[in-house]
C-alpha positions in Angstrom: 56.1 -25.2 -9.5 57.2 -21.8 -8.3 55.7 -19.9 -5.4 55.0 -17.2 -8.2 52.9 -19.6 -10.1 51.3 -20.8 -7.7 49.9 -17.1 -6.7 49.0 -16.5 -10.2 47.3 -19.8 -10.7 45.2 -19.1 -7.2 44.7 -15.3 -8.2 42.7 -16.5 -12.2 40.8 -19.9 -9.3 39.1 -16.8 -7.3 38.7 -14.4 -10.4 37.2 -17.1 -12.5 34.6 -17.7 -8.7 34.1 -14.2 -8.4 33.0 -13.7 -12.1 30.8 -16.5 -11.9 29.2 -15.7 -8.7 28.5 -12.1 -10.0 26.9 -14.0 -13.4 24.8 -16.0 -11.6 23.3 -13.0 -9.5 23.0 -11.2 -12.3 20.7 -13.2 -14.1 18.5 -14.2 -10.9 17.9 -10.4 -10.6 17.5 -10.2 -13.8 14.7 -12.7 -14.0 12.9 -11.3 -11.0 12.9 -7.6 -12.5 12.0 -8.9 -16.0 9.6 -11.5 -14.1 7.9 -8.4 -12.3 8.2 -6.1 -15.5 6.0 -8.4 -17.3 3.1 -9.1 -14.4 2.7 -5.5 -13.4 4.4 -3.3 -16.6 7.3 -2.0 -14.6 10.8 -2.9 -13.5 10.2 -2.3 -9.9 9.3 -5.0 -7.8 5.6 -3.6 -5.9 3.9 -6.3 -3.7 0.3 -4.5 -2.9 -0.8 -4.4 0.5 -4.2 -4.1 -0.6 -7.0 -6.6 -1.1 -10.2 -5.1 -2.2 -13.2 -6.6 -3.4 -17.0 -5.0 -4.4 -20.0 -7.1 -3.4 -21.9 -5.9 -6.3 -20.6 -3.6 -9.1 -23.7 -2.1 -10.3 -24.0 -0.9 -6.6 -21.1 1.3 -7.0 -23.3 3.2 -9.3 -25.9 4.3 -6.5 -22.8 6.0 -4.9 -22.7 9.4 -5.6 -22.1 11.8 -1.9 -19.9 9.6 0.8 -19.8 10.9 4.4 -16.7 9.9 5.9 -17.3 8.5 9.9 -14.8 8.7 12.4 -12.3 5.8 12.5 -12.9 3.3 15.0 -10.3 1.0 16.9 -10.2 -3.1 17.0 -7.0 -3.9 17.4 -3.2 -3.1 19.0 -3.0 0.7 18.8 0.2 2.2 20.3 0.5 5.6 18.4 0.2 9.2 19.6 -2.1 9.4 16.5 -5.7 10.5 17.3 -9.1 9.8 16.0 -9.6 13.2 15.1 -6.1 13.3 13.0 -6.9 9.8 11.4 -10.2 11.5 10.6 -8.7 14.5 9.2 -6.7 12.5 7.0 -9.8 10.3 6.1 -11.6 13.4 4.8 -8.7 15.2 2.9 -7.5 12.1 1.2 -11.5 11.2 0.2 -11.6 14.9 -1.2 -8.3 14.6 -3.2 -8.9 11.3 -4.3 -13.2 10.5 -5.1 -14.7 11.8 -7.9 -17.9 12.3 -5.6 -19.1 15.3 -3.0 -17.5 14.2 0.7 -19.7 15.1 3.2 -19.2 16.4 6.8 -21.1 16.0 9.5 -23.8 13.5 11.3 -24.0 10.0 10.9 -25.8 9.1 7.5 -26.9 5.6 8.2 -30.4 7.7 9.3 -30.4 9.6 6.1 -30.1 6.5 4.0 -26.7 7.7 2.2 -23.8 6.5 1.6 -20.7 6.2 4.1 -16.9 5.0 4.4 -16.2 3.4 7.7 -12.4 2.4 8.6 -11.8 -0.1 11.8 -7.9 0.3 12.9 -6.2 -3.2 13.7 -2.8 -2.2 13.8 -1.5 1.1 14.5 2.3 1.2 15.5 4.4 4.6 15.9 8.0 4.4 14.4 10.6 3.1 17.9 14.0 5.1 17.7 15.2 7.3 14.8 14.2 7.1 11.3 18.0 5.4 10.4 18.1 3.2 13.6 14.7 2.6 14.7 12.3 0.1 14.3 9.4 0.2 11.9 5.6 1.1 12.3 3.1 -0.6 11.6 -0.7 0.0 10.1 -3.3 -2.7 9.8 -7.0 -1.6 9.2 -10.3 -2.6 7.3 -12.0 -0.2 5.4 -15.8 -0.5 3.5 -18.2 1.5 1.7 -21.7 0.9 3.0 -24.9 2.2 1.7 -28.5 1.9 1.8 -30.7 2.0 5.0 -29.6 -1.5 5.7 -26.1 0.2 5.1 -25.0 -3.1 3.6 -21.9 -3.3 2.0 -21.1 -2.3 -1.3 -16.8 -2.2 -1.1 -14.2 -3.3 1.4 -10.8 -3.6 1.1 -8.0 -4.8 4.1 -4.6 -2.8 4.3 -2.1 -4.0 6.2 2.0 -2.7 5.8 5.3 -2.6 7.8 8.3 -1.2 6.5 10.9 -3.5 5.2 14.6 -3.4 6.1 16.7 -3.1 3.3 18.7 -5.6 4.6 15.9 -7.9 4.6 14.8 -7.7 1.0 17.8 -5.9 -1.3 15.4 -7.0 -4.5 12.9 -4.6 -3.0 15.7 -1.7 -2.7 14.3 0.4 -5.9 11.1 1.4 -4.1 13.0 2.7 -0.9 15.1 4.9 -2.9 13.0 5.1 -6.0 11.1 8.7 -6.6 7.8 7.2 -5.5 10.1 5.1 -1.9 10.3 6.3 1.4 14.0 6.8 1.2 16.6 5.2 3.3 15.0 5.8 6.7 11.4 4.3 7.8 8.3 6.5 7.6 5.9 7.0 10.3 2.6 5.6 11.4 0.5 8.5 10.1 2.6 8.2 7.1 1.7 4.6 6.2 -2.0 5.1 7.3 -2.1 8.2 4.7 -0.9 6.0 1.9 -2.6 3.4 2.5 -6.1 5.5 2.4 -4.8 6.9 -0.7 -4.3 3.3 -2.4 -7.7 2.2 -1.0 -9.9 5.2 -2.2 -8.1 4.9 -5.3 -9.2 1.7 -5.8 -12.9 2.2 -4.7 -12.8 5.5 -7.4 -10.8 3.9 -10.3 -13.8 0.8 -9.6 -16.9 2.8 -9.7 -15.7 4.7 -13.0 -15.0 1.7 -14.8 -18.8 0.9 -13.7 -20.0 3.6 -15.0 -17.7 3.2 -18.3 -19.5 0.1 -18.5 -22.7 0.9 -18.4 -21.8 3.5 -20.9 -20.9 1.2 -23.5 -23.5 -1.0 -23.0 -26.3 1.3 -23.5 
């Protein structure tokens, strides 16, 4: 056999691998994006950070003014981020998202009303660059509480740090996607503001399915 052959034979072994390989990866991705298509209705793979649950739905219904109370801290918090910002973005998140009045002011557990109370367990600031740097991370617990008992009525746990591409390549379509963070990592603040927004969202899109219920069944 000639040297030639021997080249040409090796050359169609490592095409015939390559093509294989790339067939084989193909159809695993394949099957995870058609796998996640069909759980959550789109081709992006989202794990939520988010558990939520209501204690009583018909509760939600007695919700109708929230007064949003300072953040409090029970956990690791190394972040330049301060109550009063966390705070801020408590209330402008509440009035962009809730389809209630958000109160301002004194504590309404003596008035009897309603409030949203967020305890921070993880609060992280971004280390290095946003390229080279390591990730924040947020952690907190968040509740709706009402009544003068102020028992709860909806709490939800949010915990999320920034993957590295590298880590998880399935997961690559929300970094870049239009709704991602991009390439680099976010900050602290960043992550506590979307994870606000997913939580009220859920509270909100929960208390006006309640009331679409009781709607229909009158």
């Amino acid at each position: 056999m000639t040297s030639q052959s021997v080249r040409s034979r090796s050359g169609l072994c490592f095409a015939s691998v390559l093509g294989l390989v790339m067939v084989v990866t193909g159809c695993v991705s394949k099957g995870t994006r058609q796998s996640a298509s069909s759980s959550s209705g789109s081709r992006r793979i989202v794990v939520s950070p988010l558990a939520a649950q209501v204690s009583d739905p018909k509760r939600l219904l007695a919700v109708n003014a929230l007064r949003i109370e300072k953040p409090t801290f029970a956990g690791v918090v190394i972040s330049t981020v301060s109550e009063e910002g966390l705070l801020s973005i408590l209330r402008e998140v509440a009035g962009e998202t809730l389809s209630m009045k958000v109160i301002e002011g004194a504590n309404a557990a003596a008035q009897g009303g309603s409030v949203l109370r967020t305890e921070i367990v993880t609060m992280e600031d971004l280390k290095g660059s946003a390229v080279g740097g390591t990730p924040a991370r947020v952690a907190f617990r968040m509740g709706v509480y009402t009544g003068r008992d102020m028992s709860p009525v909806w709490q939800a746990n949010y915990a999320y740090q920034q993957e590295a591409m590298a880590e998880n390549w399935l997961k690559l379509g929300d970094r870049l996607g239009p709704e991602g963070s991009g390439a680099g990592w976010i900050t602290a603040q960043e992550i506590f503001r979307r994870g606000v927004t997913l939580s009220l969202q859920d509270f909100n899109s929960r208390r006006d399915a309640q009331f679409q219920a009781e709607r229909v069944g009158k």
